[in-house]
N, C-alpha and C positions, 0 to 999 in steps of 0.2 A: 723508355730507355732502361736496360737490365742492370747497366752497372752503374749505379749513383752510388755517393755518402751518405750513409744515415750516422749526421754530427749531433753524439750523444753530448749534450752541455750540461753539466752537472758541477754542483759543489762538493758533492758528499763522494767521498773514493769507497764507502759502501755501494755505489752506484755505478761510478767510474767501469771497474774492471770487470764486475762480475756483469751487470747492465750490458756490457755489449756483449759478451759473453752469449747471454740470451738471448739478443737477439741473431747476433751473427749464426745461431744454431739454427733460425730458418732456413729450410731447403733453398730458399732463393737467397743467398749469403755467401759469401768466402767464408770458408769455414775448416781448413785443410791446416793443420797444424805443421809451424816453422819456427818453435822454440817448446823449452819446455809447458804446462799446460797449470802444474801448482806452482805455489809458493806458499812462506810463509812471512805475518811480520807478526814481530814480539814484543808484547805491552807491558811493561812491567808493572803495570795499576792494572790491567782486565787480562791478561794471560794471550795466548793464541789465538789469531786469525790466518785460518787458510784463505787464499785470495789467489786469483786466477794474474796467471803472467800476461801484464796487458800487453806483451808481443808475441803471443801465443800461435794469431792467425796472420801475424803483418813479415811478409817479404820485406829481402833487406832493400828492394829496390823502392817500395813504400814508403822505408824509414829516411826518404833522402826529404820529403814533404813531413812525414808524419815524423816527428819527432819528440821528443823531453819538452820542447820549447814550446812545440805546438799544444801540448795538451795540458803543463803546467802554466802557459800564461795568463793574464786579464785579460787581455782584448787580442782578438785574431784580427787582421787587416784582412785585406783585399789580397793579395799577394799569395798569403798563407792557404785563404780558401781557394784561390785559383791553380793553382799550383798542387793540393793537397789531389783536386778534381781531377787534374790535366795527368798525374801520378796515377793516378787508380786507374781510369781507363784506357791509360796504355798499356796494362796489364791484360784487357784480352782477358777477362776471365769469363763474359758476360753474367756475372753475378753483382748481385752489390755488396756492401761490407760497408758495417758498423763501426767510429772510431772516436773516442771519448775527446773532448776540452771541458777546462776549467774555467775556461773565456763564459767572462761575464756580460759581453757588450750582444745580450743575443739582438736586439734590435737590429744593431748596425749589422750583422752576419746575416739575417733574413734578406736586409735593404740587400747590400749586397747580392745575394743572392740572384734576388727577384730581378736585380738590374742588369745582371749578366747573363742571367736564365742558365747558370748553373745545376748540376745534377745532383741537386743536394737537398736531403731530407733535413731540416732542424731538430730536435728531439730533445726537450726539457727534462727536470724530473723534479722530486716534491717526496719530502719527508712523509708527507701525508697523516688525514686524522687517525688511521689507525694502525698507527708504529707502534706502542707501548711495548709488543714481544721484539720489537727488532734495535732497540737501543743498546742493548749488551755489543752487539754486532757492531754497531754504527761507533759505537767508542773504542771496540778495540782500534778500528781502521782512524780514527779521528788522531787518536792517543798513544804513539809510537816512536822510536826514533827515526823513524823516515818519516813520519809526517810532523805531529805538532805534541810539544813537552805539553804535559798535563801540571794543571794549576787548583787539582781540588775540585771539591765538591761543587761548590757556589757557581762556578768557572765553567764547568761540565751541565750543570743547570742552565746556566744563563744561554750557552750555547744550543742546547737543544732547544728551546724553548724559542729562542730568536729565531731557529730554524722554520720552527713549524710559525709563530705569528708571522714574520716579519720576511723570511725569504722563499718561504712556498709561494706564496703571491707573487715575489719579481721573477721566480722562475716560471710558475705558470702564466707570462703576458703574454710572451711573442712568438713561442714555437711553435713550428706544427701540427705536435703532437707531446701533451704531458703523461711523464710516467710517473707514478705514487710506489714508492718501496714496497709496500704491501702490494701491489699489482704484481712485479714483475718475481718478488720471493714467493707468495702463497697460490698468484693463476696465473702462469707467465702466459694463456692463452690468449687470456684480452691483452697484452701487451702487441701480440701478434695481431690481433683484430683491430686496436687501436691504428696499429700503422700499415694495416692491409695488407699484409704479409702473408704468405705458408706459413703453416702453424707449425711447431716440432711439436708432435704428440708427445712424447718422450719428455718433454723440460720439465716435468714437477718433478720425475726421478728423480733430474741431478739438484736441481730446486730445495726438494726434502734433504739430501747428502748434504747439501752445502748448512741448509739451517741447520742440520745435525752435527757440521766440524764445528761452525764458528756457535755453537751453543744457545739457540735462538730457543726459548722454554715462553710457555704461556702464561702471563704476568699470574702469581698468585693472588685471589681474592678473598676479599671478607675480613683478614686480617693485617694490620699495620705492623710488619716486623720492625724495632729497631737492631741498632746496633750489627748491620747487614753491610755486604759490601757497596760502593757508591753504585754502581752500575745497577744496583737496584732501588736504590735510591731515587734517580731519576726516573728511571721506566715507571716505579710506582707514581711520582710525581706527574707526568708525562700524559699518565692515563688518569686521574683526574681533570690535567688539560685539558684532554680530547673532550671528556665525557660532559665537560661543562664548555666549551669553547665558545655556543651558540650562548650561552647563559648567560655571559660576562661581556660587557661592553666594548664594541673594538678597543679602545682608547685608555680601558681599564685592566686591558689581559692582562700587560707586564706586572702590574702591581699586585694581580691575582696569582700569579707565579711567585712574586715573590712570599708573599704570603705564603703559598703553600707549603714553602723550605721554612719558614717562620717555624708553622706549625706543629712541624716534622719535627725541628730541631728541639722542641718542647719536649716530645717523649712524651704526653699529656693522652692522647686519644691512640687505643690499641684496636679499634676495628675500624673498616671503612666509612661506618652511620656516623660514629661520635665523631670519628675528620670530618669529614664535609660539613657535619651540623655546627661544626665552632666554626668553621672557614665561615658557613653563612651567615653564622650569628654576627663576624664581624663586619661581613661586606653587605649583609642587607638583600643577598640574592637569592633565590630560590636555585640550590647545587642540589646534584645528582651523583650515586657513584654505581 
């Protein structure tokens, strides 16, 4: 069948809009522009995010299934997906087309799915182990007044870090197909292979632009700057994460996070060696940086 849903389910609106974005840029996709194409939102803790208008490519006659409700709620029913389906291709486009929720019940959406034999692709995604350059990005979209009041440093921490232990995992159970932010910003081709798609040779072009509006830089190493803005804060914290993830015991990660901001808030170690060697000295673990 040509014209199915590919339901992008995501938490992160760094994923949300630009995410279908990319995909819907496959030759096999609705992709014909029927709103404007940027936008902006304005952080007053992390500055400017350009982000793509998530009704860029959606007809208004789309928006009578696809709506604010559909793609902001917890749980889509039955109703929501059948109707989103029965919407799309009576459009006659013979393409498919990509369409975001923030519905967390991906289970029930698959069952669903599979029990009505629905034209619908599922599609996860996942902070993944190698964000540390793309946290700048992920908080202006987090930290805004259209999304969520920022609460500080600690607050911004806790959240990323929950991201990557604790909800990478429930997003990558049940879908089809998982996408990792570093997949779809630095190769969006395996994004296209992931979900057997035409590839758009073309997407690192807009790919690179986009890393280059919303300020996407490659984490600085070697040295411990303090007294920096938070956004670097975390990214630096972030990438010791990653770097140690496999090091540190499932059941001990959070407490190795917290520690990490411990450390930091010390001011005590100014390059990457003497951080990790006190971090180990305390937990007993063999770190890497």
């Amino acid at each position: 069948m040509s014209d199915k849903v590919y339901l992008l389910c995501t938490r992160a609106a760094i994923m949300a809009s630009a995410g279908t974005y990319v995909i819907n840029s496959s030759p096999d996709f609705y992709n014909l522009v029927h709103n404007n194409l940027w936008l902006e939102e304005h952080s007053k803790e992390f500055g400017v995010a350009h982000i793509i208008d998530d009704w860029w490519n959606v007809s208004d006659a789309l928006k009578e299934a696809y709506n604010a409700d559909f793609r902001n709620t917890n749980e889509l029913e039955e109703q929501d997906l059948v109707e989103v389906c029965e919407v799309w291709q009576a459009q006659n486009t013979g393409k498919h087309i990509c369409l975001f929720t923030h519905a967390m019940n991906i289970k029930d959406i698959v069952e669903i799915r599979n029990r009505l034999d629905l034209p619908m692709v599922v599609v996860t995604t996942t902070l993944g182990l190698e964000c540390e350059d793309f946290i700048r990005p992920m908080l202006k979209r987090e930290y805004n007044p259209i999304m969520n009041d920022y609460k500080g440093l600690d607050a911004a921490w806790e959240h990323t870090y929950n991201q990557i232990i604790e909800h990478d995992a429930f997003w990558s159970e049940y879908g089809d197909v998982v996408i990792s932010t570093p997949q779809w910003l630095n190769t969006p081709e395996e994004v296209y292979d992931l979900l057997g798609i035409a590839n758009q040779p073309n997407m690192k072009l807009w790919t690179n632009q986009y890393k280059l509006w919303n300020d996407v830089e490659e984490l600085e190493k070697g040295q411990v700057i303090y007294s920096r803005p938070d956004d670097y804060v975390v990214s630096l914290l972030t990438y010791f994460l990653i770097k140690n993830y496999y090091n540190v015991p499932d059941n001990e990660r959070i407490e190795f996070c917290e520690l990490l901001m411990q450390v930091y808030k010390d001011k005590l170690y100014w390059d990457f060696e003497s951080f990790i060697e006190a971090i180990s000295e305390q937990t007993g673990y063999n770190l890497t940086y």
